[in-house]
MARMIMI-194428 format. One record per residue: chain; x, y, z of N, C-alpha, C in turn; residue number from 1. Coordinates in nm, 3 decimals. Layout:
// MARMIMI-194428
 chain      nx      ny      nz     cax     cay     caz      cx      cy      cz   n
     A       X       Y       Z       X       Y       Z       X       Y       Z NUM
...
END
This chain:
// MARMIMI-194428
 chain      nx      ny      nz     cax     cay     caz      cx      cy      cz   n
     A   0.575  -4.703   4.279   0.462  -4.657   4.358   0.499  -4.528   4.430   1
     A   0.398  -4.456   4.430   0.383  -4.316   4.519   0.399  -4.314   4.640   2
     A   0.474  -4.259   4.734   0.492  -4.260   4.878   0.372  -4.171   4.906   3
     A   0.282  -4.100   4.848   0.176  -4.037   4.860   0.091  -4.006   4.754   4
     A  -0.050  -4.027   4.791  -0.138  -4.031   4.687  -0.188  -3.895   4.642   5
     A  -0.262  -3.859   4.500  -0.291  -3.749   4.520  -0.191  -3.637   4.475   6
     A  -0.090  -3.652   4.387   0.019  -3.556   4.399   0.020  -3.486   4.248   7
     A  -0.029  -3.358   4.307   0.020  -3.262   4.164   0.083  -3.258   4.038   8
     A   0.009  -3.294   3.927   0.109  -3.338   3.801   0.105  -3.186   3.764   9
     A   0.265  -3.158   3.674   0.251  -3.052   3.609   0.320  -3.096   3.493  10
     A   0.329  -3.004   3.426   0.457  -3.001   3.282   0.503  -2.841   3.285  11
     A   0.579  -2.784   3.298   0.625  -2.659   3.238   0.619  -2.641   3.104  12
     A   0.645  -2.738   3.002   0.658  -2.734   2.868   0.554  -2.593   2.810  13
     A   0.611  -2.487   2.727   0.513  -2.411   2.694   0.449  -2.497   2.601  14
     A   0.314  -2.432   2.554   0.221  -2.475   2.468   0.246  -2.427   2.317  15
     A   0.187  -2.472   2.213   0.249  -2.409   2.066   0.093  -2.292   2.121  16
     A   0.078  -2.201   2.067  -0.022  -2.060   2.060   0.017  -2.026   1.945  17
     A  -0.086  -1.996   1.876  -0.094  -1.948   1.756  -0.218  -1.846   1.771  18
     A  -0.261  -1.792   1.675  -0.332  -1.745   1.641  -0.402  -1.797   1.488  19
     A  -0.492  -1.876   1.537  -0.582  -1.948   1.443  -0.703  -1.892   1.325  20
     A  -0.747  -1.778   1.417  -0.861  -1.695   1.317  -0.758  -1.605   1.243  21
     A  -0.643  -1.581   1.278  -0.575  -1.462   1.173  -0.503  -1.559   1.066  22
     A  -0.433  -1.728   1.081  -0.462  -1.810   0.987  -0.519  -1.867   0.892  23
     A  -0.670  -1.844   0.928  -0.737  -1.910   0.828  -0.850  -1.779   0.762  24
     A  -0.866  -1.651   0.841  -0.901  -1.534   0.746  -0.788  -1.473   0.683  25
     A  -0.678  -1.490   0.725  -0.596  -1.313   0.667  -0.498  -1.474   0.567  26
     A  -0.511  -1.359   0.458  -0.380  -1.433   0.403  -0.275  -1.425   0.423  27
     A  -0.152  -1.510   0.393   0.007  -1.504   0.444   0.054  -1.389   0.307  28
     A   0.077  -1.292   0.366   0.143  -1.168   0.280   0.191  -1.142   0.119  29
     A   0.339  -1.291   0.142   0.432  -1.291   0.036   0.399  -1.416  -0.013  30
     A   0.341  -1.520   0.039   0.302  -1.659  -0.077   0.190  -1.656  -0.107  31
     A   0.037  -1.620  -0.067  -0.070  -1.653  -0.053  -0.142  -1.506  -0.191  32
     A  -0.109  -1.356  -0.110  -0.208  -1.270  -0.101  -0.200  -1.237  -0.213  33
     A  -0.067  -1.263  -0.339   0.006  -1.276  -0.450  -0.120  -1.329  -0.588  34
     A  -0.169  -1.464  -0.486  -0.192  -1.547  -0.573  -0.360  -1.541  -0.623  35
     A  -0.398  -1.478  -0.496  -0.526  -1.460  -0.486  -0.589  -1.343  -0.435  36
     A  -0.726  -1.306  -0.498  -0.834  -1.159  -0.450  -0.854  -1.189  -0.360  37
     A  -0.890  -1.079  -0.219  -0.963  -1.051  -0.060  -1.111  -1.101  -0.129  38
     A  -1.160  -1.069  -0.231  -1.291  -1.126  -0.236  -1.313  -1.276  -0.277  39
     A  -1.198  -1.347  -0.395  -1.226  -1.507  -0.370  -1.222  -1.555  -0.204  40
     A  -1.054  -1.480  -0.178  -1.016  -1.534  -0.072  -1.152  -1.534   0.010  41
     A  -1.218  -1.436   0.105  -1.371  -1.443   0.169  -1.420  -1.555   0.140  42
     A  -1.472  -1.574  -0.012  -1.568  -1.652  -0.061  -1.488  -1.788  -0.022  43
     A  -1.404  -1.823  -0.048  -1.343  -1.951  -0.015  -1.350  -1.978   0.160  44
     A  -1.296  -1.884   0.218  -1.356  -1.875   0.348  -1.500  -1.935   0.398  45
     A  -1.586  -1.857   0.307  -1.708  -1.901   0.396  -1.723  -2.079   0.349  46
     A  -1.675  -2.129   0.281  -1.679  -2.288   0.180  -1.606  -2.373   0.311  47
     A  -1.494  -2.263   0.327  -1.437  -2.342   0.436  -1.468  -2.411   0.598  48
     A  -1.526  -2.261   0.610  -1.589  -2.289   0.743  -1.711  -2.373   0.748  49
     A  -1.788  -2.378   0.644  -1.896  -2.471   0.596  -1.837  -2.656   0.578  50
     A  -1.746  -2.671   0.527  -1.731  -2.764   0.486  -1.585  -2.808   0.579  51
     A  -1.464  -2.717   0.582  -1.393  -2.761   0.656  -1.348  -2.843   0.747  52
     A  -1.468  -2.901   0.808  -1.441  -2.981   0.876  -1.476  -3.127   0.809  53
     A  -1.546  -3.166   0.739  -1.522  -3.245   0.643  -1.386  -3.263   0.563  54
     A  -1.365  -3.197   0.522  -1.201  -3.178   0.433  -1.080  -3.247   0.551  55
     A  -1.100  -3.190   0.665  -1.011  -3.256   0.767  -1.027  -3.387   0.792  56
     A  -1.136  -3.403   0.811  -1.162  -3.610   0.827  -1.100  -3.654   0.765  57
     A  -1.155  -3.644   0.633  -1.088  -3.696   0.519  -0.941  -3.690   0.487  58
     A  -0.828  -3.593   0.518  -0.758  -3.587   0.513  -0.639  -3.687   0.629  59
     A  -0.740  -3.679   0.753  -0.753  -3.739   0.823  -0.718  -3.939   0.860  60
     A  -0.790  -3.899   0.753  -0.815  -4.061   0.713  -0.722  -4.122   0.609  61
     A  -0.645  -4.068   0.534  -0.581  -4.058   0.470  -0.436  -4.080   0.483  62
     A  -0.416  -3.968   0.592  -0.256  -4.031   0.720  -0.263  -4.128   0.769  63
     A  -0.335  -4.221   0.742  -0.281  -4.370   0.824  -0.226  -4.411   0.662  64
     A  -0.233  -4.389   0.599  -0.169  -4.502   0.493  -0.025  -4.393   0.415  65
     A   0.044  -4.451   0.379   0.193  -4.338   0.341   0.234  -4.413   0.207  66
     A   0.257  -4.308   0.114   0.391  -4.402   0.017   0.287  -4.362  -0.124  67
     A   0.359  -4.361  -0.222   0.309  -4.399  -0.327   0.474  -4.426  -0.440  68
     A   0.363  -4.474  -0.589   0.477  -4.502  -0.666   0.658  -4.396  -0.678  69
     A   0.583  -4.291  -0.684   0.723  -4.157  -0.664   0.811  -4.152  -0.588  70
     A   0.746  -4.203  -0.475   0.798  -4.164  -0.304   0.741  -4.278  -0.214  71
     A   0.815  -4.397  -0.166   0.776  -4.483  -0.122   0.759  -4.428   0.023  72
     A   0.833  -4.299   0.076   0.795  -4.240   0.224   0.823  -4.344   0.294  73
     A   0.900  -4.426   0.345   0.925  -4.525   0.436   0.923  -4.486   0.563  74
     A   0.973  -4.371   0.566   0.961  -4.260   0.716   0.840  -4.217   0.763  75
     A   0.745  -4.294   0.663   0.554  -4.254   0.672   0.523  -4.147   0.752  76
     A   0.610  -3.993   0.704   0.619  -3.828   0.718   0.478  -3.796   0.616  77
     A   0.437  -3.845   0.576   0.339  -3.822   0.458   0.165  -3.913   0.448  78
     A   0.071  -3.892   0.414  -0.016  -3.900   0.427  -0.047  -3.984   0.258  79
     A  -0.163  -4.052   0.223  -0.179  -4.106   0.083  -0.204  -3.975  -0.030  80
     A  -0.137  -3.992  -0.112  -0.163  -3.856  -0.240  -0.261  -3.912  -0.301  81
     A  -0.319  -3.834  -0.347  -0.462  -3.823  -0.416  -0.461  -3.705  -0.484  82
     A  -0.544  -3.699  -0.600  -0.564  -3.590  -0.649  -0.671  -3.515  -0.581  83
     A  -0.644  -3.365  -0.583  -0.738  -3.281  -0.470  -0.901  -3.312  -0.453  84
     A  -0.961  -3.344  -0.589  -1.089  -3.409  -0.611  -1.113  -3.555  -0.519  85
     A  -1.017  -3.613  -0.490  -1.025  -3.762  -0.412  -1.003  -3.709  -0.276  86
     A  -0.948  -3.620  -0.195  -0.946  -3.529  -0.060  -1.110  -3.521  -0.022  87
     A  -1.183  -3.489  -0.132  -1.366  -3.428  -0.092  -1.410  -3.541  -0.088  88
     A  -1.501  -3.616   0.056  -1.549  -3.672   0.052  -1.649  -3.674  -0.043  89
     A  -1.727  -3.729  -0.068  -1.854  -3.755  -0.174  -1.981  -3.731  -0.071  90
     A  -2.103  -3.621  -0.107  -2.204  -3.606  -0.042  -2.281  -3.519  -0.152  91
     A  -2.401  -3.492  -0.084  -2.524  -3.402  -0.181  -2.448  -3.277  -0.188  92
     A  -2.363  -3.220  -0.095  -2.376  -3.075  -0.098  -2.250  -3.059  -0.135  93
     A  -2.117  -3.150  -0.101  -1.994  -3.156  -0.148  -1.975  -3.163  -0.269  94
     A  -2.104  -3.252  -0.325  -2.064  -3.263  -0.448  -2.083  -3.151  -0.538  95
     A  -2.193  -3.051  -0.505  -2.222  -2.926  -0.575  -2.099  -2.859  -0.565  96
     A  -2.050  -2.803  -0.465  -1.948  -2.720  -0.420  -1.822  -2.785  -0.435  97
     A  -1.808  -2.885  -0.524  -1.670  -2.930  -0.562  -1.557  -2.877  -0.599  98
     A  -1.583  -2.799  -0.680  -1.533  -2.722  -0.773  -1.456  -2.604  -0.677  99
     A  -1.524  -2.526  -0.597  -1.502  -2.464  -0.473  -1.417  -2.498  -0.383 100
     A  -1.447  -2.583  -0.329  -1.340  -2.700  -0.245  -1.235  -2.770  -0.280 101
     A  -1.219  -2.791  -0.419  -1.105  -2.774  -0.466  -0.988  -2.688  -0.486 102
     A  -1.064  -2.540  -0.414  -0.972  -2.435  -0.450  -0.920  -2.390  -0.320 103
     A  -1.011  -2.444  -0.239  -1.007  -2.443  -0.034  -0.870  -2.508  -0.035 104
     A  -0.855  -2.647  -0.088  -0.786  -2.733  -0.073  -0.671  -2.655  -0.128 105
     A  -0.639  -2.614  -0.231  -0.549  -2.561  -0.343  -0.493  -2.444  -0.255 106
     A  -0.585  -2.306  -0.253  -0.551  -2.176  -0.223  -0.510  -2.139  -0.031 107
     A  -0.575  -2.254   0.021  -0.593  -2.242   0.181  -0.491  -2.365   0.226 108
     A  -0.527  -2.501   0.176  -0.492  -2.643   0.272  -0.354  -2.578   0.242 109
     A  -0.276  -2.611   0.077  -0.185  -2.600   0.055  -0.089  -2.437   0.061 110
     A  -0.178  -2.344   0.000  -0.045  -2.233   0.008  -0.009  -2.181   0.113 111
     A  -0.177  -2.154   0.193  -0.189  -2.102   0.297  -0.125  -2.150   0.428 112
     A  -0.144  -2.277   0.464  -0.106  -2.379   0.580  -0.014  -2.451   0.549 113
     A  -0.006  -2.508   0.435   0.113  -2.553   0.427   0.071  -2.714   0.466 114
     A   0.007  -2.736   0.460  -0.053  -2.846   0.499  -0.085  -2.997   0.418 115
     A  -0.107  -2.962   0.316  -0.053  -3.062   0.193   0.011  -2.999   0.137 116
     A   0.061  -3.103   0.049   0.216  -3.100  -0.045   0.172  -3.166  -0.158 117
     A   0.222  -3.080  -0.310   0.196  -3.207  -0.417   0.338  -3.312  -0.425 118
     A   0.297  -3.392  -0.469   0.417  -3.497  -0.521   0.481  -3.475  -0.599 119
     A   0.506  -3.406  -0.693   0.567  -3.349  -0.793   0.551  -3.179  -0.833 120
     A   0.618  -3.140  -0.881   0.592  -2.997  -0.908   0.447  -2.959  -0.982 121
     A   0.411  -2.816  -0.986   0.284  -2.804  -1.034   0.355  -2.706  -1.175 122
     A   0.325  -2.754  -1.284   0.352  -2.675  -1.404   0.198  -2.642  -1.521 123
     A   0.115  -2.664  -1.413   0.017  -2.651  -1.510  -0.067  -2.505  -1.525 124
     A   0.010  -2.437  -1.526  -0.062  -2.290  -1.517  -0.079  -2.226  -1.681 125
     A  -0.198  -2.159  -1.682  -0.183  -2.064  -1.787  -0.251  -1.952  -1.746 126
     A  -0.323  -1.864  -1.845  -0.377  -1.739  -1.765  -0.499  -1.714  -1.737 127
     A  -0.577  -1.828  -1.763  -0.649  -1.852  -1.686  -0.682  -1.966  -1.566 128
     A  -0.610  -2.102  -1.595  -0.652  -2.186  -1.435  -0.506  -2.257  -1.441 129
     A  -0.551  -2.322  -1.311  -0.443  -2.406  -1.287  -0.518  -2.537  -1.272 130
     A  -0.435  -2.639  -1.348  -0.486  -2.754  -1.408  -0.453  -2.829  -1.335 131
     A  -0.499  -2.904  -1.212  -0.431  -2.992  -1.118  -0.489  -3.147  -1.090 132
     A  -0.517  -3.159  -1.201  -0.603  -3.332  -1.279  -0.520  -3.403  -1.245 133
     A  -0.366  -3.426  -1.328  -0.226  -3.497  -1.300  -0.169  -3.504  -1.142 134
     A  -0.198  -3.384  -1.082  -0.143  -3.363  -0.934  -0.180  -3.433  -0.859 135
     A  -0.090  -3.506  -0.795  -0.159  -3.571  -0.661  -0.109  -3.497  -0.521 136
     A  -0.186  -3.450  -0.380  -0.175  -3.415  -0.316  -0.135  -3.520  -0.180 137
     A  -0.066  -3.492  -0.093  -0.051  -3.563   0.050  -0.049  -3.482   0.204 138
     A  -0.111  -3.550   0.262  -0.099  -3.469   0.377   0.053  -3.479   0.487 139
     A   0.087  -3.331   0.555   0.190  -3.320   0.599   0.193  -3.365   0.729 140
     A   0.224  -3.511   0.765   0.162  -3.595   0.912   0.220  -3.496   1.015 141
     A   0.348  -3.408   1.069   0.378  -3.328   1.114   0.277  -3.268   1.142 142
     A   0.223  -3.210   1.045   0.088  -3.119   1.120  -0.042  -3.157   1.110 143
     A  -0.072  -3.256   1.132  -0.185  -3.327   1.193  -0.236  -3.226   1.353 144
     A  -0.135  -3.210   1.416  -0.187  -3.115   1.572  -0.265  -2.999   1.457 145
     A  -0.272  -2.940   1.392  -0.382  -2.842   1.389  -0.514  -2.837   1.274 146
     A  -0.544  -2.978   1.312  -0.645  -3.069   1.280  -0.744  -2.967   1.372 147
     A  -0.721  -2.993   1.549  -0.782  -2.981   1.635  -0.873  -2.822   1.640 148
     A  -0.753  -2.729   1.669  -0.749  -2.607   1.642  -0.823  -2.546   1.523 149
     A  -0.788  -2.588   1.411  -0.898  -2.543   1.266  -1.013  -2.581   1.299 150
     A  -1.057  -2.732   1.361  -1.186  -2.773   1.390  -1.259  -2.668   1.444 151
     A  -1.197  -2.644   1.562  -1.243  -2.545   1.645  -1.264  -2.387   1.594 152
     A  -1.181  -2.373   1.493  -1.168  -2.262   1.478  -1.347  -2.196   1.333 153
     A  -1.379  -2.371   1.295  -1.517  -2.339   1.194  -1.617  -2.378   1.372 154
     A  -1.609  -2.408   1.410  -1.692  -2.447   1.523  -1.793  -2.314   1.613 155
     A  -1.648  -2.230   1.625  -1.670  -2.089   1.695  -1.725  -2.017   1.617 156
     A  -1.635  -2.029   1.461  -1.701  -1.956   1.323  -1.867  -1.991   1.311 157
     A  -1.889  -2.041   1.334  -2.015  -2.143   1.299  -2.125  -2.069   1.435 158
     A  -2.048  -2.103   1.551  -2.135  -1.998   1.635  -2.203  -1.879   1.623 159
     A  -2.034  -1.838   1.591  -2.087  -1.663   1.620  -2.164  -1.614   1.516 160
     A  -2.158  -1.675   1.402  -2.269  -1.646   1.314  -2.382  -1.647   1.361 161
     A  -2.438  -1.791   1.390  -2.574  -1.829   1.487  -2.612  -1.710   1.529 162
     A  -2.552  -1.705   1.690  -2.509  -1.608   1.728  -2.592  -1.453   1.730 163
     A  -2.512  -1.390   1.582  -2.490  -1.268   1.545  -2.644  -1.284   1.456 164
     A  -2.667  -1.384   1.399  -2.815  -1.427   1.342  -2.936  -1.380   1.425 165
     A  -2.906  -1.470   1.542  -3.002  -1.487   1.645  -3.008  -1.336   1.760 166
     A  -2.935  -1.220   1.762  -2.913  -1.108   1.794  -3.014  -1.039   1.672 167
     A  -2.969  -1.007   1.561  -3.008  -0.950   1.473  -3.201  -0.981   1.482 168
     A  -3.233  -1.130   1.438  -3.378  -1.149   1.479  -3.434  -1.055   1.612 169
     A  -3.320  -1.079   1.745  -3.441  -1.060   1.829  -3.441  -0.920   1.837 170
     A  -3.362  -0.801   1.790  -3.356  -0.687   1.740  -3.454  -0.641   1.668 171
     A  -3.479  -0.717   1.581  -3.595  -0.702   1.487  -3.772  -0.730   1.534 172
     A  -3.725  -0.838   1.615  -3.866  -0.877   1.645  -3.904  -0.866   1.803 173
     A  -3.826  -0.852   1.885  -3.817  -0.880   2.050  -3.885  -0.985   2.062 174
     A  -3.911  -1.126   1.995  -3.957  -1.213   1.982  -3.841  -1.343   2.071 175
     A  -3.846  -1.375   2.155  -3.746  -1.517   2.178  -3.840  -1.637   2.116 176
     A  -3.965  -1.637   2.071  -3.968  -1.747   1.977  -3.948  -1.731   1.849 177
     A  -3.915  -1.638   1.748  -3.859  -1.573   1.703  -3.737  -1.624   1.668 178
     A  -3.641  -1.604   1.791  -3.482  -1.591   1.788  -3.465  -1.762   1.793 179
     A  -3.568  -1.843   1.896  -3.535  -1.976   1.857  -3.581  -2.054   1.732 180
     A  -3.643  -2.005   1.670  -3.666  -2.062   1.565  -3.578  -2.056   1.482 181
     A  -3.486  -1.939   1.436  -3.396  -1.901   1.392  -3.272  -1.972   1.443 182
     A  -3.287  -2.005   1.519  -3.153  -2.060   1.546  -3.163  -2.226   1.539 183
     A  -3.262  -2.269   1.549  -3.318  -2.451   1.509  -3.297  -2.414   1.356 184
     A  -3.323  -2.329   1.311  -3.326  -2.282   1.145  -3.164  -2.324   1.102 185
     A  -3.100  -2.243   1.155  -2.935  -2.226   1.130  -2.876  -2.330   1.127 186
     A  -2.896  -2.376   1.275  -2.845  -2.548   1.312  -2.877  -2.661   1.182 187
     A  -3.020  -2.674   1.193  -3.032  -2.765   1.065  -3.005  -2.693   0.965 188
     A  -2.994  -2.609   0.892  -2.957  -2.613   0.823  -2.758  -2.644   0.748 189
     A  -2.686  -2.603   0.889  -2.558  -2.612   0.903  -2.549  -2.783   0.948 190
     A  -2.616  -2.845   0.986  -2.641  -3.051   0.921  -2.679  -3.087   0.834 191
     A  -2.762  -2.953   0.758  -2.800  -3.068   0.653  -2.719  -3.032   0.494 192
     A  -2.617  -2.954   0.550  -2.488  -2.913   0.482  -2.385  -3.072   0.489 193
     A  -2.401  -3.142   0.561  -2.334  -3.227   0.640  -2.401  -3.356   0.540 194
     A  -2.477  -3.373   0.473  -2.568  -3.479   0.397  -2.486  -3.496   0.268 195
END
C-alpha cells in the first residue's frame, strides 16, 4: 500500500518511433524497389489502404494458433501458415480483388515489413509470375506491435482522402450540402468495401 494516494506514474522507457507513412508508401531501397514498379507499387498501395485492415485481423487471428507439419514452433514465435489466398478473409469485394491482395500480402506484408515469413523457400519464379500455390505463409508474432500503427496508418490514409475529397467539392461548389453529401458518399462507400 501507498503511504499516499494519487502519486505520479511514469516510465522513462523510450518509445519504438518509426515512421509509418514512409513504411508503407516508399519502398525499402535494396530488397523491395528491385522487385517491383513505383506504379504497381502505388496501385498495391491504394488495395492496401482499402483493405488493409482486413488483412491484419485476419492475420491477427491466426497468431493464436503456432506450429505446423515442417516446424512444430514450440516457442509459438510464429503465427498458423497458410497459403497467402487463406490470409484474405472471404467477402464480396475481397473476393474480386484477390488476386491483388495477394500481391499486398506477397510485395508489402512480406518483402516490405517483413512481417510474414514463408515456411520453406520460394523457388517458384519464372519470367513472368511467381507461383506461390505450394507456399505457406506465417505471421512474425514479434511484430504483432505494428498491427496498431499500420491500422492507423489506412485510418488517417482513409481520412485525408475524405478530407482532400470533401475540400475539392466545396471548391467547386461552395456548397456545404454539397461537401456533406460527399463525404456520407465516401464513408459508405469505404463500408461497403468492408461487405
Amino acid at each position: 500500500m501507498h503511504p499516499k494516494r494519487d502519486l505520479k506514474v511514469i516510465d522513462t522507457q523510450k518509445p519504438i518511433v518509426q515512421n509509418y507513412w514512409k513504411i508503407v508508401f516508399f519502398r525499402e531501397p535494396k530488397r523491395v524497389a528491385p522487385a517491383i514498379s513505383r506504379f504497381k507499387w502505388t496501385w498495391l498501395c491504394i488495395f492496401e489502404v482499402l483493405f488493409g485492415q482486413e488483412l491484419l485481423e485476419s492475420l491477427v487471428t491466426t497468431a493464436s494458433v503456432s506450429g505446423c507439419p515442417e516446424d512444430p514452433d514450440l516457442q509459438r514465435l510464429w503465427g498458423r501458415a497458410a497459403q497467402l489466398n487463406l490470409h484474405i478473409p472471404s467477402g464480396i469485394f475481397t473476393n474480386i480483388v484477390r488476386a491483388q491482395l495477394v500481391e499486398v500480402l506477397y510485395y508489402k506484408y512480406y518483402l516490405q515489413y517483413l512481417f510474414i515469413k514463408p515456411v520453406a523457400d520460394i523457388h517458384c519464379f519464372d519470367n513472368e509470375t511467381i507461383d506461390l500455390t505450394r507456399t505457406r505463409f506465417r505471421l512474425n508474432k514479434e511484430l504483432l506491435y505494428l498491427v496498431i500503427p499500420f491500422r492507423r496508418t489506412y485510418l488517417a490514409t482513409a481520412l485525408g482522402v475524405n478530407l482532400a475529397a470533401d475540400l475539392a467539392v466545396y471548391l467547386a461548389t461552395s456548397s456545404p450540402t454539397a461537401v456533406a453529401v460527399a463525404a456520407a458518399s465516401i464513408e459508405a462507400c469505404r463500408r461497403l468495401l468492408k461487405l
